[in-house]
C-alpha positions in Angstrom: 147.8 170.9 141.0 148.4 173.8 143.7 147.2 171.5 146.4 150.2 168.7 145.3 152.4 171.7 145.0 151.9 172.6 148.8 151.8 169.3 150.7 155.4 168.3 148.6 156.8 171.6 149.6 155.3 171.0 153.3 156.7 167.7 152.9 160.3 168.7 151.7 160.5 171.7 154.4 161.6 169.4 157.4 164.6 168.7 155.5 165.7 171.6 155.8 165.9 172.0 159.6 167.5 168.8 159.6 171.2 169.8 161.3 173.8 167.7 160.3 175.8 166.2 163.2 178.7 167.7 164.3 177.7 171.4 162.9 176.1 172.6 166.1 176.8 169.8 168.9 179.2 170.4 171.7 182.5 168.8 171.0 184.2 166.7 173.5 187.2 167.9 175.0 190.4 165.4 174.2 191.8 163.8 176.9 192.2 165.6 179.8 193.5 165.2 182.8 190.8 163.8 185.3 191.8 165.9 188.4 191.6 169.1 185.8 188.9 167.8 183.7 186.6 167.7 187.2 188.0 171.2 188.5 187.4 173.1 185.0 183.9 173.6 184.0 183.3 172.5 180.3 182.4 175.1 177.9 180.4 174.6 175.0 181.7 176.5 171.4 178.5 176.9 169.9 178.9 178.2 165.6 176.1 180.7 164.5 174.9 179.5 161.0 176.5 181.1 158.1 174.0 183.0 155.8 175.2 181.4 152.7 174.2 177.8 154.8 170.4 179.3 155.3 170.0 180.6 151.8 170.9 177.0 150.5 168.5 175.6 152.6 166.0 177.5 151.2 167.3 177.1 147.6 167.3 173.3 148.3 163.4 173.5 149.6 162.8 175.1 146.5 164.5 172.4 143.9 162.7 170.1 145.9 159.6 171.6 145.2 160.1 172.1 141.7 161.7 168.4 141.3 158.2 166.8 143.1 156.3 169.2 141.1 158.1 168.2 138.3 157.5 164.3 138.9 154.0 165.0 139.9 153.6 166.2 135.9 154.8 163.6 134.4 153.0 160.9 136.2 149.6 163.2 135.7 150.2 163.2 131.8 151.7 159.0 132.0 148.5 157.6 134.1 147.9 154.6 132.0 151.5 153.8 131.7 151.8 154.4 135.7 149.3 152.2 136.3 150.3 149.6 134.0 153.6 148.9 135.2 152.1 149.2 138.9 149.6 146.7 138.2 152.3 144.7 136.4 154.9 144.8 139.5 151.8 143.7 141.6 150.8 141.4 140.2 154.9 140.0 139.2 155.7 140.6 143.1 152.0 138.7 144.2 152.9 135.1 145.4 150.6 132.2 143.8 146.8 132.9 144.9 145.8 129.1 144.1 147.1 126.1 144.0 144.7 124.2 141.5 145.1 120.4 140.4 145.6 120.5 137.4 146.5 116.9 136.8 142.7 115.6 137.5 142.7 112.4 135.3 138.8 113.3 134.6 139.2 116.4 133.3 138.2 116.5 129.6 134.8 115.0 131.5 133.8 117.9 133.3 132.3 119.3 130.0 135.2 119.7 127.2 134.4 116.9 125.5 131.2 114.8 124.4 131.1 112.5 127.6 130.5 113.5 130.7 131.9 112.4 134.4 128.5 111.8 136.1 130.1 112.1 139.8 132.5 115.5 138.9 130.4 117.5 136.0 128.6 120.3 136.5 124.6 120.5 135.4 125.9 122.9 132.7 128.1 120.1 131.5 124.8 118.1 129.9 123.0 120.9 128.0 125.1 119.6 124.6 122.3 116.6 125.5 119.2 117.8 123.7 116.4 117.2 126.1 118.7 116.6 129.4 119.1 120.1 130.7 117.9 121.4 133.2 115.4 118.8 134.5 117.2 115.1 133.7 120.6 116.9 134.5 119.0 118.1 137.7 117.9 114.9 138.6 121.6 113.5 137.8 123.3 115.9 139.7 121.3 116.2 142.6 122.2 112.3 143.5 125.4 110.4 144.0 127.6 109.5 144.5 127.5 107.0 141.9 129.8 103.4 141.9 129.1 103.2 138.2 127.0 104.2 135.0 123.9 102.1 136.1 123.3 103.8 139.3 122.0 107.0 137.8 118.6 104.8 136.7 118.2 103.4 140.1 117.2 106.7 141.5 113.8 106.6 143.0 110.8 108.6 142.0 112.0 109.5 138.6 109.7 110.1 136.0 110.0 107.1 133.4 110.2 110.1 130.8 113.6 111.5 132.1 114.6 108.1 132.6 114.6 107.5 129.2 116.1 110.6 128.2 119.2 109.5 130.3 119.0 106.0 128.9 119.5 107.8 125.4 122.7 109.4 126.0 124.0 106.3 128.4 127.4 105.9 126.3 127.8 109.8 126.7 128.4 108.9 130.4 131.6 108.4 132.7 132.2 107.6 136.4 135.0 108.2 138.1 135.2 108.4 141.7 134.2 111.6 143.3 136.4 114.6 144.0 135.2 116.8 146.8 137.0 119.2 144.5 134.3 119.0 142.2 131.6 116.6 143.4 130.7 120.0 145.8 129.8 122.5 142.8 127.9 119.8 140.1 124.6 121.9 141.1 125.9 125.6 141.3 129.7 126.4 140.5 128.5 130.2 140.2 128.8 130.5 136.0 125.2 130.9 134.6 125.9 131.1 131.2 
């Protein structure tokens, strides 16, 4: 707390050599006549401070320091509320991070709902399927594009035992075209459980 105490005191002592303008600065001479103005030599009326001026400089370092001190407190013994509201205004002043579409017709597909979007869905979408996940889904999702629900048992060099697993859940199945949105992520979107 001594340390905060020192660099806002450093930090406020500038301010007090700060001379307003005006106080110590040469003043202009009013208009003078140009043939005396260029004869006379121009003398400069320089005030000494007043002591009262110096002592209130020092008394104004010293509010300062005891008003920064002061506000240092308070925000030591309000951290959580500081740093809600900060990371409130941050995140109200942020501008929008993504721009998702939302309005993908296929949505429910993608795993919310009993059928699945064989082109979009990710292999975590088919382990509602007993017996599809991981190896059938694998097998799914590693192909494709697919034009329609047929083309997932033309796949070569399937086992005829995962082909009929697939077969079984063949009404669970959907294919709309595929969205490089989500066609790109049916193996590994990242979300393991």
């Amino acid at each position: 707390m001594a340390r905060f105490l020192a660099a806002a005191a450093l930090l406020a002592s500038p301010a007090a050599a700060y001379v307003a303008p005006g106080s110590g600065m040469p003043q202009r001479p009013s208009a003078l006549p140009a043939s005396s103005a260029a004869a006379q030599p121009m003398l400069f009326d320089f005030e000494e401070p007043a002591a009262e001026a110096q002592s209130t400089g020092a008394f104004g370092v010293l509010a300062a320091g005891f008003g920064v001190g002061a506000v240092l407190g308070w925000l030591n013994s309000h951290k959580q509320q500081v740093a809600g509201v900060a990371a409130a205004a941050t995140v109200a002043m942020a501008p929008v991070a993504a721009n998702a579409w939302v309005n993908y017709e296929g949505l429910e597909f993608l795993g919310g709902s009993d059928r699945v979007d064989i082109n979009n869905a990710n292999i975590q979408a088919y382990r509602q399927f007993p017996g599809m996940f991981p190896t059938a889904a694998a097998v799914i999702c590693t192909h494709g594009p697919y034009d329609n629900v047929g083309d997932i048992f033309n796949i070569p060099n399937v086992d005829p035992k995962l082909t009929a697993i697939m077969k079984k859940y063949e009404k669970n199945y959907v294919c709309f075209p595929a969205n490089p949105a989500y066609f790109i992520d049916r193996v590994n979107n990242g979300m393991y459980r």
